[in-house]
C-alpha positions in Angstrom: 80.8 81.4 116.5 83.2 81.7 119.4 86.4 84.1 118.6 89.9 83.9 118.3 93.3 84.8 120.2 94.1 88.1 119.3 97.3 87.4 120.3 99.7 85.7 117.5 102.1 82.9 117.5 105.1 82.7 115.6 105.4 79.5 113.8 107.9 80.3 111.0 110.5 83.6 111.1 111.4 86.1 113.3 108.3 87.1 116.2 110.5 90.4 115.5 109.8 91.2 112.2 113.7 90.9 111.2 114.7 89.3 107.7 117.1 86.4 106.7 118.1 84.0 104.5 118.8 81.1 106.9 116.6 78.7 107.7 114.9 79.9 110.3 114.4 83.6 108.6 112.0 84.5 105.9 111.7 87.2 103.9 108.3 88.7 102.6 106.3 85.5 102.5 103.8 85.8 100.3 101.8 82.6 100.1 101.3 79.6 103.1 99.7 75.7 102.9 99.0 73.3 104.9 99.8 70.3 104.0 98.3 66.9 104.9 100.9 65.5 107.4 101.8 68.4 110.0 103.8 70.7 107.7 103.4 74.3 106.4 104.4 75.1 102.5 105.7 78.9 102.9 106.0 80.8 99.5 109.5 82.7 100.4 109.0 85.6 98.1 112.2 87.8 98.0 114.5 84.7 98.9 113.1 83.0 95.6 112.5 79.5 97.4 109.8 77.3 99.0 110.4 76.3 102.7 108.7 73.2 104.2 108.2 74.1 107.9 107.4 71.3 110.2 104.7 72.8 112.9 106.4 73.6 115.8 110.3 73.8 114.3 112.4 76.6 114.8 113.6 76.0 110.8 112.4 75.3 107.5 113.9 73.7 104.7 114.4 75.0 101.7 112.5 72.5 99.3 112.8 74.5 95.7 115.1 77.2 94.4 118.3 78.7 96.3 118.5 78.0 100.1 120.8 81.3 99.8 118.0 83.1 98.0 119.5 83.5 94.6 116.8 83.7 92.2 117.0 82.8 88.4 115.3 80.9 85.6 116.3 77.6 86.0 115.0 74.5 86.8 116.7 75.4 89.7 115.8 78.8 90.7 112.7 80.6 91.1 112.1 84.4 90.3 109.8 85.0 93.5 106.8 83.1 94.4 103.6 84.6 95.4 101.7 81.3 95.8 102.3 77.4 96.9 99.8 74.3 97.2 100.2 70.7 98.1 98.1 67.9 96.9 97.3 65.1 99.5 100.7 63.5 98.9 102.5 66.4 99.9 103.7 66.6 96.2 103.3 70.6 95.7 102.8 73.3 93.0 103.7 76.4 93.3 103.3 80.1 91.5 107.1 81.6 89.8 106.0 84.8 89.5 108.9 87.0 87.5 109.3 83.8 85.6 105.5 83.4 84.1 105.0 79.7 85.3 103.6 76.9 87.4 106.1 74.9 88.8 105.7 71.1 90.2 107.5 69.5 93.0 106.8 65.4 93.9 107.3 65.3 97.8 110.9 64.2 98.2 111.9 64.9 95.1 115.2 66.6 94.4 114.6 68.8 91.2 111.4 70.7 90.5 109.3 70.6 86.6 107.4 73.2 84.9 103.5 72.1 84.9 102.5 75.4 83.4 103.6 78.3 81.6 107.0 79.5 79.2 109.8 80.5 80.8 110.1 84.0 81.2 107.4 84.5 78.2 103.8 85.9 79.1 100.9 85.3 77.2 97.0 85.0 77.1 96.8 81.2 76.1 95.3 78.2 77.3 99.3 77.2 77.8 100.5 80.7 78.7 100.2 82.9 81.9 100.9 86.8 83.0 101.8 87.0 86.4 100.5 84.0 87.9 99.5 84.6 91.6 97.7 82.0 94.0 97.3 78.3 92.9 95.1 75.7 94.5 94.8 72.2 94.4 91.6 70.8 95.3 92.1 67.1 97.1 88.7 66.1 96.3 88.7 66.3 92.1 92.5 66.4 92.1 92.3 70.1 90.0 94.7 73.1 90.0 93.2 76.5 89.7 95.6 79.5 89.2 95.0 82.7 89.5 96.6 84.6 86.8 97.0 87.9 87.4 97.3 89.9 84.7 95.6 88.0 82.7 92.5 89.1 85.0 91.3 85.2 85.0 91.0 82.3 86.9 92.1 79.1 85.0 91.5 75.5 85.7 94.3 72.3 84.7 94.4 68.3 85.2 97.6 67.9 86.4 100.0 66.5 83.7 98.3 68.9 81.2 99.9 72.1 80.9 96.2 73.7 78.3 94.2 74.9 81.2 90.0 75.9 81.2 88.9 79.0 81.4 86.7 79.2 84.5 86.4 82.6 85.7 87.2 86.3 84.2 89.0 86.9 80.8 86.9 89.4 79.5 89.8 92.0 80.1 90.5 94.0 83.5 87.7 96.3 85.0 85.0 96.0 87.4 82.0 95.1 85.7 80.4 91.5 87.1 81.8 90.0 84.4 85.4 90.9 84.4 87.9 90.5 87.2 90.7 93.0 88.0 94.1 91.5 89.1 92.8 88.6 91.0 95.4 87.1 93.4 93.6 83.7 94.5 91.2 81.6 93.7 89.5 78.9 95.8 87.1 75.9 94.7 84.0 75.4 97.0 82.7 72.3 96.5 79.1 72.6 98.2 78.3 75.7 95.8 80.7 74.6 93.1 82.2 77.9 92.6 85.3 80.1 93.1 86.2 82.3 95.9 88.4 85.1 94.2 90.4 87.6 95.9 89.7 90.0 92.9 92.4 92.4 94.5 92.1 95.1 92.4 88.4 96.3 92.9 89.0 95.6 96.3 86.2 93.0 97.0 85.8 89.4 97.2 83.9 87.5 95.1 82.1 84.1 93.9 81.9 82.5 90.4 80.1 79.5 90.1 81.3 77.1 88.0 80.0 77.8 84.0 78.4 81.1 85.1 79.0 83.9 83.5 79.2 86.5 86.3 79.9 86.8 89.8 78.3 87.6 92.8 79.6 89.8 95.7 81.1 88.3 99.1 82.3 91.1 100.2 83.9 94.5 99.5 83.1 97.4 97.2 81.0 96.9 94.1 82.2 99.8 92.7 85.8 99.1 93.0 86.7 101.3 96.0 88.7 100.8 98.6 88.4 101.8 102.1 88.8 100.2 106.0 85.2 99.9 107.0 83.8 97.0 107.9 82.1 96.7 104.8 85.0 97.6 102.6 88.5 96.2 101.4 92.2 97.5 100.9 93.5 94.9 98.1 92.4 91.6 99.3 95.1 89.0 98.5 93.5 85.8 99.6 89.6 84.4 100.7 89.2 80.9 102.5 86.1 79.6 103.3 85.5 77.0 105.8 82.6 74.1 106.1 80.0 76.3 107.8 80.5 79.1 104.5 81.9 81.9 106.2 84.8 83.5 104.3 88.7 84.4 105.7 90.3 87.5 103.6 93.8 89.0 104.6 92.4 92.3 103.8 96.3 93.5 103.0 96.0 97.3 103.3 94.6 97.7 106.0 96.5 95.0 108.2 93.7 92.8 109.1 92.3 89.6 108.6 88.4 90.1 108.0 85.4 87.1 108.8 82.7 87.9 106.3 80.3 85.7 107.8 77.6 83.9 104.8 75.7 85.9 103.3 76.8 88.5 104.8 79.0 91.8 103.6 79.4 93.5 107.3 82.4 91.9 108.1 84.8 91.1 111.5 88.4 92.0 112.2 89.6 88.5 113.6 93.5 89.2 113.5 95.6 92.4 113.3 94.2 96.1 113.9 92.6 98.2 111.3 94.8 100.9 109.7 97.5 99.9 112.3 100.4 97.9 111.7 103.8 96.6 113.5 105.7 93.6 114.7 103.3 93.5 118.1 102.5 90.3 118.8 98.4 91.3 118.5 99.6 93.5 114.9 100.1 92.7 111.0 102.1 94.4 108.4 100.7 94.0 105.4 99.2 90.4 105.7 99.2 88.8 102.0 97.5 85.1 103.1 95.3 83.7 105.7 94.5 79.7 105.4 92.6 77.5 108.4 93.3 74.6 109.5 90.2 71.7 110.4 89.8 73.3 114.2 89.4 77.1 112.0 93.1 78.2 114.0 94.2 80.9 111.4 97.9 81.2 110.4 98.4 84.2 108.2 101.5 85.2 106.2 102.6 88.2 107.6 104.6 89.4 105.2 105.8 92.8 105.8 107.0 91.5 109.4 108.7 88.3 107.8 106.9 85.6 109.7 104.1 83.5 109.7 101.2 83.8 112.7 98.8 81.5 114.2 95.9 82.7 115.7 94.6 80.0 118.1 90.6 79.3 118.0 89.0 79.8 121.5 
Protein backbone atom coordinates (compact mmCIF):
# COMPACT_ATOMS: atom_id res chain seq x y z
CA UNK A 1 0.00 0.00 0.00
CA UNK A 2 1.41 3.25 -1.33
CA UNK A 3 1.48 6.26 1.45
CA UNK A 4 -0.01 9.36 2.06
CA UNK A 5 0.78 13.26 1.99
CA UNK A 6 2.20 14.10 5.08
CA UNK A 7 1.39 17.35 4.40
CA UNK A 8 -2.34 18.42 5.48
CA UNK A 9 -4.96 20.42 3.79
CA UNK A 10 -7.36 22.57 5.34
CA UNK A 11 -10.79 21.87 4.31
CA UNK A 12 -12.91 23.43 7.11
CA UNK A 13 -11.41 26.21 9.89
CA UNK A 14 -8.50 28.12 10.38
CA UNK A 15 -5.00 26.26 8.70
CA UNK A 16 -3.83 28.42 11.90
CA UNK A 17 -5.29 26.76 14.56
CA UNK A 18 -7.39 30.07 15.60
CA UNK A 19 -11.09 29.58 16.95
CA UNK A 20 -14.48 31.27 15.87
CA UNK A 21 -17.85 31.14 15.75
CA UNK A 22 -18.50 32.36 12.17
CA UNK A 23 -18.89 30.31 9.59
CA UNK A 24 -15.80 29.73 8.44
CA UNK A 25 -14.25 29.08 12.17
CA UNK A 26 -14.75 25.94 14.26
CA UNK A 27 -14.06 25.30 17.51
CA UNK A 28 -12.91 21.86 18.91
CA UNK A 29 -14.48 19.61 16.41
CA UNK A 30 -15.00 16.52 17.68
CA UNK A 31 -16.62 14.27 15.20
CA UNK A 32 -16.57 14.55 10.91
CA UNK A 33 -18.85 12.54 7.97
CA UNK A 34 -18.92 12.28 4.74
CA UNK A 35 -21.79 12.39 3.28
CA UNK A 36 -23.12 10.97 0.03
CA UNK A 37 -23.14 14.02 -2.22
CA UNK A 38 -19.72 16.04 -1.75
CA UNK A 39 -20.37 17.47 1.73
CA UNK A 40 -18.62 17.03 5.21
CA UNK A 41 -21.00 16.77 8.55
CA UNK A 42 -18.53 18.46 11.17
CA UNK A 43 -19.58 17.79 14.96
CA UNK A 44 -18.79 21.63 16.29
CA UNK A 45 -18.18 20.66 19.82
CA UNK A 46 -17.81 23.88 22.01
CA UNK A 47 -20.03 26.05 19.45
CA UNK A 48 -22.93 23.35 20.27
CA UNK A 49 -23.93 23.11 16.38
CA UNK A 50 -23.47 20.90 13.33
CA UNK A 51 -21.91 22.53 10.27
CA UNK A 52 -22.51 21.13 6.64
CA UNK A 53 -19.28 21.99 4.74
CA UNK A 54 -19.38 21.70 1.04
CA UNK A 55 -15.76 20.22 -0.02
CA UNK A 56 -13.79 22.93 -1.13
CA UNK A 57 -15.85 26.09 0.62
CA UNK A 58 -14.33 28.47 2.63
CA UNK A 59 -17.75 28.20 5.13
CA UNK A 60 -20.00 25.94 6.60
CA UNK A 61 -23.46 26.19 7.55
CA UNK A 62 -24.74 25.83 10.57
CA UNK A 63 -27.46 22.94 10.06
CA UNK A 64 -28.49 22.22 13.99
CA UNK A 65 -28.26 24.28 17.14
CA UNK A 66 -27.03 28.06 17.45
CA UNK A 67 -24.96 29.43 14.45
CA UNK A 68 -23.72 31.79 17.41
CA UNK A 69 -22.81 28.80 19.50
CA UNK A 70 -25.24 29.12 22.24
CA UNK A 71 -25.85 25.82 23.64
CA UNK A 72 -29.02 24.64 25.50
CA UNK A 73 -31.66 21.88 25.78
CA UNK A 74 -33.95 22.64 23.24
CA UNK A 75 -35.10 21.36 20.25
CA UNK A 76 -33.13 24.03 19.21
CA UNK A 77 -29.91 23.83 20.92
CA UNK A 78 -27.40 21.28 21.50
CA UNK A 79 -25.13 20.84 24.67
CA UNK A 80 -21.92 19.81 22.54
CA UNK A 81 -21.68 17.14 20.11
CA UNK A 82 -18.96 14.59 20.02
CA UNK A 83 -20.30 12.60 17.08
CA UNK A 84 -22.48 13.10 13.60
CA UNK A 85 -23.62 10.53 10.78
CA UNK A 86 -25.61 10.85 7.61
CA UNK A 87 -27.62 8.23 6.10
CA UNK A 88 -27.55 7.98 2.13
CA UNK A 89 -30.09 10.79 1.91
CA UNK A 90 -28.03 13.16 3.68
CA UNK A 91 -30.66 13.04 6.46
CA UNK A 92 -28.24 12.91 9.65
CA UNK A 93 -28.01 11.82 13.32
CA UNK A 94 -25.96 13.15 15.50
CA UNK A 95 -24.56 12.58 19.39
CA UNK A 96 -25.85 15.68 22.13
CA UNK A 97 -23.47 14.89 24.56
CA UNK A 98 -24.25 17.15 27.90
CA UNK A 99 -27.80 16.60 26.94
CA UNK A 100 -27.87 12.46 27.04
CA UNK A 101 -29.46 12.08 23.46
CA UNK A 102 -29.51 11.13 19.84
CA UNK A 103 -30.73 13.75 17.77
CA UNK A 104 -32.21 13.40 14.06
CA UNK A 105 -32.02 15.82 11.28
CA UNK A 106 -34.07 15.06 7.63
CA UNK A 107 -31.65 16.87 4.99
CA UNK A 108 -33.31 20.24 4.55
CA UNK A 109 -35.12 20.17 7.24
CA UNK A 110 -35.54 23.24 9.52
CA UNK A 111 -35.94 21.88 13.12
CA UNK A 112 -34.08 18.82 14.44
CA UNK A 113 -36.11 15.57 16.67
CA UNK A 114 -34.90 13.43 19.39
CA UNK A 115 -34.36 9.70 18.02
CA UNK A 116 -32.88 8.58 21.22
CA UNK A 117 -32.45 9.34 24.69
CA UNK A 118 -34.24 11.80 27.74
CA UNK A 119 -33.38 15.13 27.84
CA UNK A 120 -30.84 15.90 30.13
CA UNK A 121 -31.62 12.40 32.05
CA UNK A 122 -28.97 9.52 31.99
CA UNK A 123 -29.72 6.07 32.32
CA UNK A 124 -28.79 2.40 31.59
CA UNK A 125 -32.02 1.44 29.45
CA UNK A 126 -32.70 0.16 26.24
CA UNK A 127 -34.35 3.88 25.77
CA UNK A 128 -31.69 5.72 27.89
CA UNK A 129 -28.06 6.75 27.30
CA UNK A 130 -24.85 8.19 29.48
CA UNK A 131 -22.73 10.17 27.53
CA UNK A 132 -23.39 9.09 24.13
CA UNK A 133 -20.15 9.52 21.96
CA UNK A 134 -19.85 8.37 18.16
CA UNK A 135 -22.94 7.18 16.11
CA UNK A 136 -22.98 5.43 12.90
CA UNK A 137 -25.29 4.70 10.31
CA UNK A 138 -24.68 1.91 8.28
CA UNK A 139 -26.14 2.60 4.45
CA UNK A 140 -26.32 -0.98 3.67
CA UNK A 141 -28.94 -2.35 6.63
CA UNK A 142 -30.04 1.19 7.34
CA UNK A 143 -28.85 0.70 11.39
CA UNK A 144 -27.58 3.21 13.94
CA UNK A 145 -25.00 2.10 16.34
CA UNK A 146 -24.06 4.53 19.27
CA UNK A 147 -21.50 4.40 21.25
CA UNK A 148 -22.48 5.19 24.73
CA UNK A 149 -19.92 6.10 26.75
CA UNK A 150 -20.51 5.69 30.07
CA UNK A 151 -22.55 3.25 29.80
CA UNK A 152 -19.35 1.25 28.59
CA UNK A 153 -21.62 -0.33 25.57
CA UNK A 154 -22.22 -0.29 22.05
CA UNK A 155 -26.06 -0.19 21.21
CA UNK A 156 -27.80 -0.92 18.08
CA UNK A 157 -31.50 0.98 16.83
CA UNK A 158 -33.88 0.83 13.59
CA UNK A 159 -34.38 4.24 13.00
CA UNK A 160 -37.87 5.46 14.18
CA UNK A 161 -37.36 3.29 17.35
CA UNK A 162 -35.93 4.98 20.07
CA UNK A 163 -35.39 0.80 22.39
CA UNK A 164 -31.99 0.01 21.04
CA UNK A 165 -30.05 -3.80 21.14
CA UNK A 166 -27.49 -4.44 23.03
CA UNK A 167 -24.60 -5.41 20.76
CA UNK A 168 -21.37 -4.97 22.45
CA UNK A 169 -20.12 -4.35 26.22
CA UNK A 170 -22.50 -3.71 29.19
CA UNK A 171 -20.99 -5.84 31.61
CA UNK A 172 -19.75 -2.59 33.55
CA UNK A 173 -16.39 -0.61 32.75
CA UNK A 174 -12.90 -2.49 33.03
CA UNK A 175 -10.71 -4.28 30.75
CA UNK A 176 -11.49 -7.74 30.77
CA UNK A 177 -12.55 -9.14 27.01
CA UNK A 178 -15.73 -8.93 27.96
CA UNK A 179 -16.27 -5.43 29.16
CA UNK A 180 -15.52 -2.21 27.35
CA UNK A 181 -14.15 0.95 29.08
CA UNK A 182 -15.46 4.35 27.75
CA UNK A 183 -15.74 3.51 24.22
CA UNK A 184 -16.02 6.49 21.92
CA UNK A 185 -16.98 4.83 18.42
CA UNK A 186 -18.25 2.12 17.12
CA UNK A 187 -18.19 0.90 13.43
CA UNK A 188 -20.15 -1.96 11.63
CA UNK A 189 -17.97 -4.17 9.24
CA UNK A 190 -20.09 -5.89 7.14
CA UNK A 191 -17.62 -8.70 5.62
CA UNK A 192 -16.78 -9.92 9.37
CA UNK A 193 -20.17 -8.64 10.78
CA UNK A 194 -18.62 -7.08 13.70
CA UNK A 195 -17.80 -3.79 15.42
CA UNK A 196 -14.74 -1.80 15.30
CA UNK A 197 -14.69 0.05 18.79
CA UNK A 198 -12.42 2.77 19.83
CA UNK A 199 -12.62 1.36 23.43
CA UNK A 200 -10.75 4.61 24.61
CA UNK A 201 -10.26 3.93 27.87
CA UNK A 202 -7.94 0.74 27.81
CA UNK A 203 -6.26 2.40 25.15
CA UNK A 204 -6.81 -0.26 22.36
CA UNK A 205 -8.97 -0.91 19.51
CA UNK A 206 -11.02 -3.61 19.22
CA UNK A 207 -13.60 -6.07 17.33
CA UNK A 208 -16.87 -7.64 18.45
CA UNK A 209 -18.60 -9.67 16.22
CA UNK A 210 -21.97 -9.55 16.11
CA UNK A 211 -23.70 -12.04 19.08
CA UNK A 212 -20.33 -12.77 20.47
CA UNK A 213 -19.59 -12.52 23.69
CA UNK A 214 -16.08 -11.06 23.76
CA UNK A 215 -13.80 -9.22 21.70
CA UNK A 216 -10.69 -9.58 20.03
CA UNK A 217 -7.70 -7.21 19.89
CA UNK A 218 -6.95 -4.86 16.74
CA UNK A 219 -4.65 -3.03 18.22
CA UNK A 220 -3.36 -1.40 21.44
CA UNK A 221 -2.65 -2.58 24.89
CA UNK A 222 -4.42 -5.74 26.28
CA UNK A 223 -3.78 -4.72 29.53
CA UNK A 224 -5.15 -1.28 29.43
CA UNK A 225 -1.93 0.77 29.19
CA UNK A 226 -1.16 3.50 27.35
CA UNK A 227 1.94 4.41 25.64
CA UNK A 228 3.34 5.98 21.96
CA UNK A 229 4.88 2.88 20.46
CA UNK A 230 3.96 1.55 17.52
CA UNK A 231 2.20 -1.08 19.15
CA UNK A 232 0.44 0.98 21.79
CA UNK A 233 -2.36 3.77 22.08
CA UNK A 234 -2.95 7.13 23.95
CA UNK A 235 -7.00 7.11 24.17
CA UNK A 236 -8.17 6.14 20.75
CA UNK A 237 -11.26 8.16 19.82
CA UNK A 238 -12.25 6.65 16.55
CA UNK A 239 -11.17 3.27 14.13
CA UNK A 240 -12.28 3.14 10.33
CA UNK A 241 -11.67 0.33 8.35
CA UNK A 242 -11.57 0.29 4.71
CA UNK A 243 -12.40 -2.54 2.01
CA UNK A 244 -9.02 -4.20 2.07
CA UNK A 245 -9.39 -4.54 6.34
CA UNK A 246 -6.82 -2.35 7.46
CA UNK A 247 -7.93 -0.13 10.38
CA UNK A 248 -7.54 4.08 10.67
CA UNK A 249 -7.40 5.25 14.54
CA UNK A 250 -6.88 8.98 15.54
CA UNK A 251 -4.63 7.74 18.27
CA UNK A 252 -5.54 11.24 20.27
CA UNK A 253 -2.73 11.46 22.78
CA UNK A 254 -0.18 11.15 21.05
CA UNK A 255 -1.22 13.35 17.92
CA UNK A 256 -1.23 10.79 15.25
CA UNK A 257 -3.27 8.97 13.08
CA UNK A 258 -2.13 5.21 13.18
CA UNK A 259 -2.62 2.31 10.04
CA UNK A 260 -2.93 -0.96 11.91
CA UNK A 261 -2.70 -2.91 8.89
CA UNK A 262 -5.04 -6.65 9.15
CA UNK A 263 -4.09 -8.74 11.36
CA UNK A 264 -1.65 -6.91 12.39
CA UNK A 265 -0.92 -4.91 15.90
CA UNK A 266 2.55 -3.18 14.73
CA UNK A 267 1.04 -0.20 13.58
CA UNK A 268 2.04 3.11 11.02
CA UNK A 269 1.92 6.81 11.78
CA UNK A 270 0.15 7.98 8.47
CA UNK A 271 -0.63 11.66 9.67
CA UNK A 272 0.72 13.97 12.49
CA UNK A 273 4.05 13.20 14.50
CA UNK A 274 4.24 11.10 17.59
CA UNK A 275 4.39 12.90 20.91
CA UNK A 276 4.57 16.15 18.86
CA UNK A 277 1.85 18.50 18.33
CA UNK A 278 1.14 22.14 16.64
CA UNK A 279 -0.66 23.96 14.00
CA UNK A 280 2.15 22.86 11.27
CA UNK A 281 0.75 22.00 8.38
CA UNK A 282 2.56 18.16 8.63
CA UNK A 283 1.26 18.36 12.79
CA UNK A 284 -2.03 17.40 14.96
CA UNK A 285 -3.21 18.63 18.22
CA UNK A 286 -5.02 16.23 19.68
CA UNK A 287 -6.80 14.55 16.70
CA UNK A 288 -10.39 13.12 17.97
CA UNK A 289 -11.62 11.52 14.30
CA UNK A 290 -10.13 10.24 11.22
CA UNK A 291 -12.83 8.86 8.41
CA UNK A 292 -11.73 7.88 4.53
CA UNK A 293 -13.20 8.67 1.69
CA UNK A 294 -13.58 5.70 -1.45
CA UNK A 295 -9.91 6.78 -2.93
CA UNK A 296 -8.64 6.03 1.24
CA UNK A 297 -7.70 10.28 1.32
CA UNK A 298 -7.89 10.73 5.21
CA UNK A 299 -9.61 13.91 6.64
CA UNK A 300 -9.15 14.02 10.39
CA UNK A 301 -10.74 16.29 12.95
CA UNK A 302 -8.11 18.18 14.33
CA UNK A 303 -9.57 19.30 17.14
CA UNK A 304 -7.23 21.02 19.39
CA UNK A 305 -6.10 23.21 16.19
CA UNK A 306 -9.84 23.92 15.29
CA UNK A 307 -9.79 22.58 11.71
CA UNK A 308 -10.36 19.72 9.77
CA UNK A 309 -7.24 18.08 7.52
CA UNK A 310 -7.13 16.10 4.40
CA UNK A 311 -4.41 13.97 3.92
CA UNK A 312 -4.22 13.30 0.08
CA UNK A 313 -3.55 9.43 -1.00
CA UNK A 314 -0.35 9.17 -3.21
Amino acid sequence: MTGWNTTGETIAGNSTGASGKTPNHLNRPLSIALGPTNTLYISDYSNNRIQKWILGETNGTTIAGQANGTGGATLTEIGGSIGVTADSNDNIYFSDFTNQRVMYRANGASVISLAIGNTSYRGNGTNELNDPCGVYYDRSTNLLYVADAANHRIMRYTPGSSVGTLIAGGNGQGIANTQLHTPHSAFYEASTNSIIIANSGAHNVVRWVIGASSWTLIGGSLTGINGSSSMLLNYPYSAIPDSFGNVYVSDRENHRIQLFPLNELNATTIAGITRNSSSAADRLNRPYWVTIDSQVNLYVADSFNNRVQKFSKL
